[in-house]
C-alpha positions as CSV (number, residue, x, y, z in Angstrom):
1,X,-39.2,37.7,-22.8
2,X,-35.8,38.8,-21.9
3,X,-33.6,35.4,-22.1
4,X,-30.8,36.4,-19.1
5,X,-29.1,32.6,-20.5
6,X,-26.8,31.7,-23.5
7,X,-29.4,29.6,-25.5
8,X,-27.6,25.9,-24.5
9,X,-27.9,27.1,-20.7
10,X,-31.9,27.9,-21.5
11,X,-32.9,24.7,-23.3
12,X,-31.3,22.6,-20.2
13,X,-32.5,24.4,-17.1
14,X,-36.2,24.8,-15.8
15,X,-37.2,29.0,-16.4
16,X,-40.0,28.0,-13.3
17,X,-39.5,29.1,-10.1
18,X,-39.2,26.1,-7.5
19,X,-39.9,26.1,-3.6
20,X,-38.0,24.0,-1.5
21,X,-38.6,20.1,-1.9
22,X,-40.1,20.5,-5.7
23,X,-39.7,18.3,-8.3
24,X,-36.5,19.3,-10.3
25,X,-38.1,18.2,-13.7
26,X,-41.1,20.2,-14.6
27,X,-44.0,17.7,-13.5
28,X,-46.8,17.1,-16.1
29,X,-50.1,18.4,-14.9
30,X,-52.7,16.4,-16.2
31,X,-55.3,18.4,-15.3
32,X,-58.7,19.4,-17.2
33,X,-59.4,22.3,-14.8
34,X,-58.6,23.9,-11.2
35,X,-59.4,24.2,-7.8
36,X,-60.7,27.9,-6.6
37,X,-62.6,29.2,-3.6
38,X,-63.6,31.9,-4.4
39,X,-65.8,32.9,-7.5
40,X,-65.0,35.8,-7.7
41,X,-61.6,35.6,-8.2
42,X,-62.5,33.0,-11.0
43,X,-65.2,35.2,-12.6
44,X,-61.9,37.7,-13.4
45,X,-59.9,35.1,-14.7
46,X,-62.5,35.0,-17.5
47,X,-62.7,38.4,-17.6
48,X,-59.0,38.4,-18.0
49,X,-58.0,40.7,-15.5
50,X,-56.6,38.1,-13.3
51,X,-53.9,35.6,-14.6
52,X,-54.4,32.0,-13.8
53,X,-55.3,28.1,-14.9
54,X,-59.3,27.9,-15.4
55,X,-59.7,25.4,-18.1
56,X,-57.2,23.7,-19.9
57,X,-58.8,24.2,-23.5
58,X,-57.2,27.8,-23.0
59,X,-53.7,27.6,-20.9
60,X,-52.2,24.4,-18.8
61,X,-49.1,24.9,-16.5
62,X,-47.0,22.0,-18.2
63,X,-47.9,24.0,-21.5
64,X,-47.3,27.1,-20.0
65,X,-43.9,26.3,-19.4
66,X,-43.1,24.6,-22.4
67,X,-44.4,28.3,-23.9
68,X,-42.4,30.2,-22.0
69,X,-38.9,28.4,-22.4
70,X,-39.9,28.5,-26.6
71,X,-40.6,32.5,-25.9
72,X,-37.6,33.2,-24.3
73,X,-36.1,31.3,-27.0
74,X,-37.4,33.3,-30.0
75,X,-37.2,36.7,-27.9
76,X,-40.8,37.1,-27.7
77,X,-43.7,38.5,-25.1
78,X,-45.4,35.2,-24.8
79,X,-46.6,32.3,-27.2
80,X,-49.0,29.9,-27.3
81,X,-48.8,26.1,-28.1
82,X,-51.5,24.4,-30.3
83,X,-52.1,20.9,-31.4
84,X,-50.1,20.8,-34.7
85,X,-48.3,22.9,-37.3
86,X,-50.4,23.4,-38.9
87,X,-52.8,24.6,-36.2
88,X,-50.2,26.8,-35.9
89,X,-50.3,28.3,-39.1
90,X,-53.9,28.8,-39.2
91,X,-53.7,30.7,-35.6
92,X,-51.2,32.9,-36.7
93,X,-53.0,33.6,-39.8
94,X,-57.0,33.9,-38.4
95,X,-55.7,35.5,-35.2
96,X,-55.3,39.2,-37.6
97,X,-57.3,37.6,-40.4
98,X,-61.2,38.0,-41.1
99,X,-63.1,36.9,-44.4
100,X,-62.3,39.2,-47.4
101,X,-58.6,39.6,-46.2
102,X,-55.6,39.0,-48.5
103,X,-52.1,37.5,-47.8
104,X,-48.6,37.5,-49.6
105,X,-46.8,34.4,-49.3
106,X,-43.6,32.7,-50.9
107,X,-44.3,29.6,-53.5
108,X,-41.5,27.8,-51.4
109,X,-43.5,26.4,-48.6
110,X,-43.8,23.2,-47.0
111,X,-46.9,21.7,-49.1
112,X,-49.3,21.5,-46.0
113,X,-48.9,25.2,-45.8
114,X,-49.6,25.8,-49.0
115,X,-52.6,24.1,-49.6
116,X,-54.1,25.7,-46.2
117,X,-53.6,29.5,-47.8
118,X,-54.3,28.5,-51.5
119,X,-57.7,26.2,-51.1
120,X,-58.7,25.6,-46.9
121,X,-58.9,29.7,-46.3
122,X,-59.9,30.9,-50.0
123,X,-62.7,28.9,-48.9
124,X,-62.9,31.3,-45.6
125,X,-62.9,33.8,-47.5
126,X,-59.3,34.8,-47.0
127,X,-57.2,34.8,-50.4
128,X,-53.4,34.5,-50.9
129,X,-51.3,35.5,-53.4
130,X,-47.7,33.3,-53.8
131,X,-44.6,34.8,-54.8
132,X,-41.2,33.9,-55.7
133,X,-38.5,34.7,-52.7
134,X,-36.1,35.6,-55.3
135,X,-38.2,38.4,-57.0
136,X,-37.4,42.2,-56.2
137,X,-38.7,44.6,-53.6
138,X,-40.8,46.1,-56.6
139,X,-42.1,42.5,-57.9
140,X,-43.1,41.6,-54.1
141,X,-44.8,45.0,-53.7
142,X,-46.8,44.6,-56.8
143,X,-48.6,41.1,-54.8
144,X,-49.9,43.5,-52.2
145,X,-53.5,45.0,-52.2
146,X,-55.3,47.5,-49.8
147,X,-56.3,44.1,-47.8
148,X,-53.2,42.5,-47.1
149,X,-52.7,41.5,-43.9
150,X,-49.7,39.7,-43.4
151,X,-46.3,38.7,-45.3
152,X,-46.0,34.9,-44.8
153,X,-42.3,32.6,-45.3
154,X,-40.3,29.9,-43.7
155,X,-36.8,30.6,-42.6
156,X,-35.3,27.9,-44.3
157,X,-38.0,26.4,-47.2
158,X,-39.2,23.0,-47.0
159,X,-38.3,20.9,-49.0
160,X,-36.8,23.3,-51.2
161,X,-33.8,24.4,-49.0
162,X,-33.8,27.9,-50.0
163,X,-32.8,30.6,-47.1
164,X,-35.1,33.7,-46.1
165,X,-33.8,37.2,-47.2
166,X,-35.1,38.8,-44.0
167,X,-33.8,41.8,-44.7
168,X,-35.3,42.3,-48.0
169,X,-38.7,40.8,-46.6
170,X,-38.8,42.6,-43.1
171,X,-38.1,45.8,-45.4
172,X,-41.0,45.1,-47.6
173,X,-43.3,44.2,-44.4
174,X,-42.3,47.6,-42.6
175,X,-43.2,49.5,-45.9
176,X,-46.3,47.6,-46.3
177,X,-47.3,48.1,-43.1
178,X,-48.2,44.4,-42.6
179,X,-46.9,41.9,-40.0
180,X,-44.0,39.1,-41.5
181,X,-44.9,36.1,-39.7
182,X,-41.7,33.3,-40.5
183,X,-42.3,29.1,-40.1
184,X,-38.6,28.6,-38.1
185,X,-39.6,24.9,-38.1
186,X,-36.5,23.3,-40.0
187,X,-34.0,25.9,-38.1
188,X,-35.1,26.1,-34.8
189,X,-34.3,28.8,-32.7
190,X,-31.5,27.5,-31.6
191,X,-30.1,27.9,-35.5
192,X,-32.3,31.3,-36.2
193,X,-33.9,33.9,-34.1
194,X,-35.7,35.5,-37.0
195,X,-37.3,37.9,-34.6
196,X,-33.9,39.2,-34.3
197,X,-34.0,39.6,-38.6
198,X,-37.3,41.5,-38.1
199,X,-40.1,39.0,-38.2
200,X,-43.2,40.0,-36.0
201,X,-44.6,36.1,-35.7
202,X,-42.7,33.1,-35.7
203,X,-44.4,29.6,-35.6
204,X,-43.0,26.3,-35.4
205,X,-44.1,22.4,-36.0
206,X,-43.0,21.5,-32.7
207,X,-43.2,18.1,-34.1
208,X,-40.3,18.0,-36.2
209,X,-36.6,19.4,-34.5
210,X,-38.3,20.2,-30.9
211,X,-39.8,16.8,-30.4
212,X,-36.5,15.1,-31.6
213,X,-38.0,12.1,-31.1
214,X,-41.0,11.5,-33.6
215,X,-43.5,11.1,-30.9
216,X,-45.3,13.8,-30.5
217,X,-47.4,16.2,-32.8
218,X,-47.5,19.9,-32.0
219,X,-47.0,23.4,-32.9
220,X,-46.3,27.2,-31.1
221,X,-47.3,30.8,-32.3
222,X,-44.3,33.0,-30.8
223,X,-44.8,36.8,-30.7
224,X,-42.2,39.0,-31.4
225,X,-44.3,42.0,-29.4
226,X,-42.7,44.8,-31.6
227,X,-45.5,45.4,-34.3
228,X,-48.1,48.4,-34.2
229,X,-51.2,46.7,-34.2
230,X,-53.3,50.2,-33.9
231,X,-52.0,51.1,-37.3
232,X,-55.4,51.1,-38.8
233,X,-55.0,47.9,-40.6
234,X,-56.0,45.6,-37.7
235,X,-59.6,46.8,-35.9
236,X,-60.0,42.8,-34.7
237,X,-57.0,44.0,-31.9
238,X,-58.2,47.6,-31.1
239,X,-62.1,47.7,-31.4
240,X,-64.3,46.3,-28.2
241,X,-64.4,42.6,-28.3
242,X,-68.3,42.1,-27.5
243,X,-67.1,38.3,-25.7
244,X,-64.8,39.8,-23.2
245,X,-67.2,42.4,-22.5
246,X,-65.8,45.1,-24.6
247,X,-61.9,44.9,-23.8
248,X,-59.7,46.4,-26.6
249,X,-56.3,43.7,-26.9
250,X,-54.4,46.7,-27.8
251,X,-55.5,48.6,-24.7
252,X,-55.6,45.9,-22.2
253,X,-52.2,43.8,-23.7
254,X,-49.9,46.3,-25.1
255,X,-47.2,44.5,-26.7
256,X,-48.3,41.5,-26.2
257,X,-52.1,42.0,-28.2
258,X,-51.8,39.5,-30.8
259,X,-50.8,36.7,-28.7
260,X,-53.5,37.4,-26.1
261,X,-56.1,37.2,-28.8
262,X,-54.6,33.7,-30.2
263,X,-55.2,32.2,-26.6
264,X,-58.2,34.0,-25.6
265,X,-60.0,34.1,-29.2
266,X,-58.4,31.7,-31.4
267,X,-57.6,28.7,-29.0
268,X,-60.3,29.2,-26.7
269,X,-63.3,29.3,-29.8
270,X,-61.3,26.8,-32.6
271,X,-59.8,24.4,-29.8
272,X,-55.8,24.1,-31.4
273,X,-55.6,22.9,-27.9
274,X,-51.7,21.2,-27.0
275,X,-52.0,18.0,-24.8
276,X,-50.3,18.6,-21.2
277,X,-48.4,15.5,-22.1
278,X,-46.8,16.3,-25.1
279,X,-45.9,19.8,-23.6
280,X,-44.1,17.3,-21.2
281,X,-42.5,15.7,-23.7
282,X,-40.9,19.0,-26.1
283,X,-39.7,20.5,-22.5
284,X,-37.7,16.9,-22.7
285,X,-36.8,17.6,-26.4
286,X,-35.7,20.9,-25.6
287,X,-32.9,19.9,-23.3
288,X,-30.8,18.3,-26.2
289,X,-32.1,20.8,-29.0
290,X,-28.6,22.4,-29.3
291,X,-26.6,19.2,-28.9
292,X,-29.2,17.2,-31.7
293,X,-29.1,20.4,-34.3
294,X,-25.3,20.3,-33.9
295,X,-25.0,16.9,-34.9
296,X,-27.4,17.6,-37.5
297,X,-25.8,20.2,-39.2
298,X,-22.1,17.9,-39.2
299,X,-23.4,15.4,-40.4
300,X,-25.6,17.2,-43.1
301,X,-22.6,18.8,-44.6
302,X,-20.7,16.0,-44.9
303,X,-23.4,13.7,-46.9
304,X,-24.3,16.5,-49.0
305,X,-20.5,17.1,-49.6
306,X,-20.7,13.4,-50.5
307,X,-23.7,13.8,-52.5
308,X,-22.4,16.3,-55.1
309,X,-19.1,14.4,-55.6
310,X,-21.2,11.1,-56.5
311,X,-21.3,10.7,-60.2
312,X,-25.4,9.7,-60.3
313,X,-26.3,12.3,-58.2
314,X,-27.4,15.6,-60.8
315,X,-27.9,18.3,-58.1
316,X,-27.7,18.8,-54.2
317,X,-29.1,21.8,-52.6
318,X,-27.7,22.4,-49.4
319,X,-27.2,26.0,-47.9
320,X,-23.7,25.4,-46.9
321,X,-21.8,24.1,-49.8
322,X,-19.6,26.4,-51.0
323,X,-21.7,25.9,-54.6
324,X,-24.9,26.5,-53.2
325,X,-26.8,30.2,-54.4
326,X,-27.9,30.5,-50.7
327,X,-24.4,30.3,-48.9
328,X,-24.4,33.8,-48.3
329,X,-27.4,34.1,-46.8
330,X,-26.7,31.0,-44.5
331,X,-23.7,32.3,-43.2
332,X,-25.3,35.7,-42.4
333,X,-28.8,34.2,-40.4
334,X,-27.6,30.5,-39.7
335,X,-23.9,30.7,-38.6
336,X,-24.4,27.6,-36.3
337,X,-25.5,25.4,-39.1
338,X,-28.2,24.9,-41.9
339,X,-30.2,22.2,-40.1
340,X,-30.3,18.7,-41.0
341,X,-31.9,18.6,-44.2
342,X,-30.9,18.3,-47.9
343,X,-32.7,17.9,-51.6
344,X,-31.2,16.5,-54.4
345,X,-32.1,14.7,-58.0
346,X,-30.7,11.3,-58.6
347,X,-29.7,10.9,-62.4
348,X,-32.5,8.6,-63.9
349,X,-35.2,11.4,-62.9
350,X,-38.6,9.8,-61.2
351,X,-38.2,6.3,-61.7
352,X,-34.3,6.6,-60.5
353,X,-35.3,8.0,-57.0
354,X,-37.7,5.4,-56.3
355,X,-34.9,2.7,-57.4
356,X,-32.7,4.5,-55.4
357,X,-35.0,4.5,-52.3
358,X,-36.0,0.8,-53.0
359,X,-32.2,0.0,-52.8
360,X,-31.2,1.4,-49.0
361,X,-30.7,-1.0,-46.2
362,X,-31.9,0.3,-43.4
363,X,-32.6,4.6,-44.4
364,X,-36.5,4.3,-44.5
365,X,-39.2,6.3,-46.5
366,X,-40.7,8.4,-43.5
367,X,-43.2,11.4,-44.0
368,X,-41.5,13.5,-41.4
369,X,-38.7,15.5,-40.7
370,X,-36.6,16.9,-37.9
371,X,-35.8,13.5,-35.5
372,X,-33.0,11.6,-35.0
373,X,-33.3,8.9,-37.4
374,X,-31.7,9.5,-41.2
375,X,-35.1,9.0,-43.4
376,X,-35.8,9.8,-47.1
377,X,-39.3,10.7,-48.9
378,X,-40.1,11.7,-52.4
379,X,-41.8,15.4,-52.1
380,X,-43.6,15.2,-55.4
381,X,-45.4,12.1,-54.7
382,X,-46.0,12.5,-51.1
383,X,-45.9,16.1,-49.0
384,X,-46.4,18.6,-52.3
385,X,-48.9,15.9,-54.4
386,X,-51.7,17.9,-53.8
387,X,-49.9,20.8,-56.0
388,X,-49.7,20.8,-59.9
389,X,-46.5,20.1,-61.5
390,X,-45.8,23.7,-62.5
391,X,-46.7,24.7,-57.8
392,X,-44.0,21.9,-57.8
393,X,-41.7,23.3,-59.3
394,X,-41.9,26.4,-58.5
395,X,-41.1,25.4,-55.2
396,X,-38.3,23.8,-55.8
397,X,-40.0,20.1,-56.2
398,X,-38.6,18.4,-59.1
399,X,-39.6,15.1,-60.4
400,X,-36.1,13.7,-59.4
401,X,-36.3,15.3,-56.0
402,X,-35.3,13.3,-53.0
403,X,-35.6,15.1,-49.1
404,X,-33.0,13.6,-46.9
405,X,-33.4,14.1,-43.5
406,X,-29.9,13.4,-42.1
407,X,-30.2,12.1,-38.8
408,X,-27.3,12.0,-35.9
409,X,-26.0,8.6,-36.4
410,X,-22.5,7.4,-37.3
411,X,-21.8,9.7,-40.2
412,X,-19.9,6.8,-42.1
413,X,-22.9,4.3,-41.5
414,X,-25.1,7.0,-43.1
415,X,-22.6,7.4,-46.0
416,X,-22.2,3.6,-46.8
417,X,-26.2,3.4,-47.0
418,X,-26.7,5.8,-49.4
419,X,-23.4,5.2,-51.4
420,X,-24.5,1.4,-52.1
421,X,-28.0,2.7,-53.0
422,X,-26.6,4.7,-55.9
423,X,-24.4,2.4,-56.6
424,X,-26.6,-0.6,-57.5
């Protein structure tokens, strides 16, 4: 979808059409199904040569419209939202995906990711094989068999802070011939438009930065509507799909195949269904997206400036001090900001980040990320437990590890928290 807005102008204004005497806020529609005279008309609507609301398992006009802003957004043909994040992961993945498939991934995910590909789908029947981000084009390549069907990574890794090298990885996807499908969750696409660095599928957690608020659990499969799904590798979008009576996504969809299937196949048969409500409430979030994520990258800087200066601090890893590996990289795809989130290893290793996190005033331990309350967790204990100590690490989890999500409150009453903390 062609976004005719600068991105600020987008996230504020409606992208529906009104008629005179409507509602100026989108209106939640909570609504299972809808009204039609004539069967007919409804008979194509599940032959899908019509468009239109039938049931809200598949498509809802509140969530329609929170789809369409996030599209435009992202600079994709269409997107569908889903019930989680991790519904969204598992659409984008089983959406191209049958049993006896293979996927390449980075070790640097967020832990919920990584225990879907490495146990919940090797069950399926669909295998993954992890890799370093920081490996070569030839190490990468070497991952890759005859079934590989995607390229999977986040833009920004959580909690590991490391930044994407789309250019390296949209390379190796183009000359694999596989999609890269990119979690933009901790950058948003107010920060990164990773379509724009050559992904082909972008999902978010709508949860985390979108929301804002911690409310409200969700998640969004964004198609980027520029890969060439009748390369041979993908007969799930081009062969006759025996439930829509022989319709080819490829033939019938064009660019916009893969996302078609998601909602038609995917959401209708698994049910990642998004409430109408909470579509209600990310169109909300959306309207302060670029003015939170500002505030959030400040004030992020500053503490983790802080941070490293602080004599029982032993590391920070933040993209955007001058020290950190990723700079570069963060001032090529993220020039707005690195988001709102930092990790670093408190001097005293385990047992002095939990003294440490016993010692703050009023910065909780929360298991989330992305609203506008500061919070702190322990990864190793609590998001990445489920790994081994070596999957830890590898992702950038050590023992010491602390993930600070800097929030947008007073930057000196964030600073005096944590300083006292370390100090005691």
């Amino acid at each position: 979808m062609k976004n005719i807005f600068k991105d600020e102008t987008t996230l504020v204004q409606s992208l529906e059409e009104f008629s005179e005497g409507e509602p100026r806020v989108y209106p939640l529609i909570q609504s299972t199904t809808y009204n039609y005279k004539d069967p007919d008309f409804l008979a194509e609507l599940f032959d899908l040569t019509k468009e239109g609301h039938m049931y809200s398992r598949i498509s809802n006009p509140t969530v329609a419209a929170f789809e369409n802003k996030v599209a435009q957004l992202e600079g994709g043909v269409g997107a569908v939202a889903v019930s989680s994040g991790q519904a969204a992961t598992s659409m984008a993945v089983l959406t191209i995906c049958n049993s006896g498939d293979h996927l390449v991934a980075t070790n640097t995910l967020y832990g919920g990711s990584f225990s879907l590909l490495d146990s919940s789908l090797r069950k399926l029947g669909i295998e993954t094989t992890f890799i370093d981000p920081e490996s070569s084009e030839v190490e990468i390549k070497e991952a890759f068999k005859d079934n590989t069907k995607a390229i999977f990574a986040e833009t920004i890794g959580n909690p590991g802070i490391n930044v994407l090298n789309f250019e390296k990885f949209s390379k190796i996807a183009k000359e694999m011939v596989v999609p890269l499908i990119v979690d933009n969750t901790i950058a948003t696409p107010y920060l990164c438009k990773p379509i724009q660095h050559g992904a082909d599928i972008v999902i978010h957690s709508t949860t985390k930065y979108i929301d804002g608020q911690g409310t409200s659990v969700g998640g969004i499969v964004i198609d980027g509507g520029n890969f060439n799904w009748a390369n041979g590798k993908f007969p799930n979008l081009v062969e006759p799909d025996p439930s829509y009576h022989g319709l080819s996504y490829v033939e019938t969809f064009k660019n916009a195949a893969y996302i078609a299937k998601a909602r038609t196949h995917i959401l209708r048969d698994f049910g990642f269904t998004m409430s109408a409500f909470n579509a209600f409430i990310y169109l909300r979030g959306l309207e302060t997206l670029h003015v939170r994520m500002d505030r959030h990258c400040q004030n992020a800087l500053k503490v983790a400036e802080f941070l490293q200066n602080h004599e029982n601090v032993s590391w920070v890893n933040y993209p955007k001090l001058k020290s950190s590996p990723y700079l570069e990289l963060s001032n090529k795809y993220l020039p707005k900001g690195a988001s709102g989130i930092i990790l670093f290893g408190i001097k005293g290793g385990a047992e002095g980040g939990r003294q440490f996190s016993k010692n703050l005033r009023w910065i909780n331990n929360v298991v989330h990320l992305g609203d506008v309350r500061t919070c702190i967790l322990h990864p190793g204990s609590t998001t990445h437990r489920q790994l081994s100590e070596e999957q830890q690490i590898a992702a950038g989890v050590k023992p010491e590890a602390i993930r600070l999500n800097v929030g947008i409150e007073n930057i000196d009453d964030i600073i005096e928290d944590l300083k006292q903390a370390l100090e005691v």
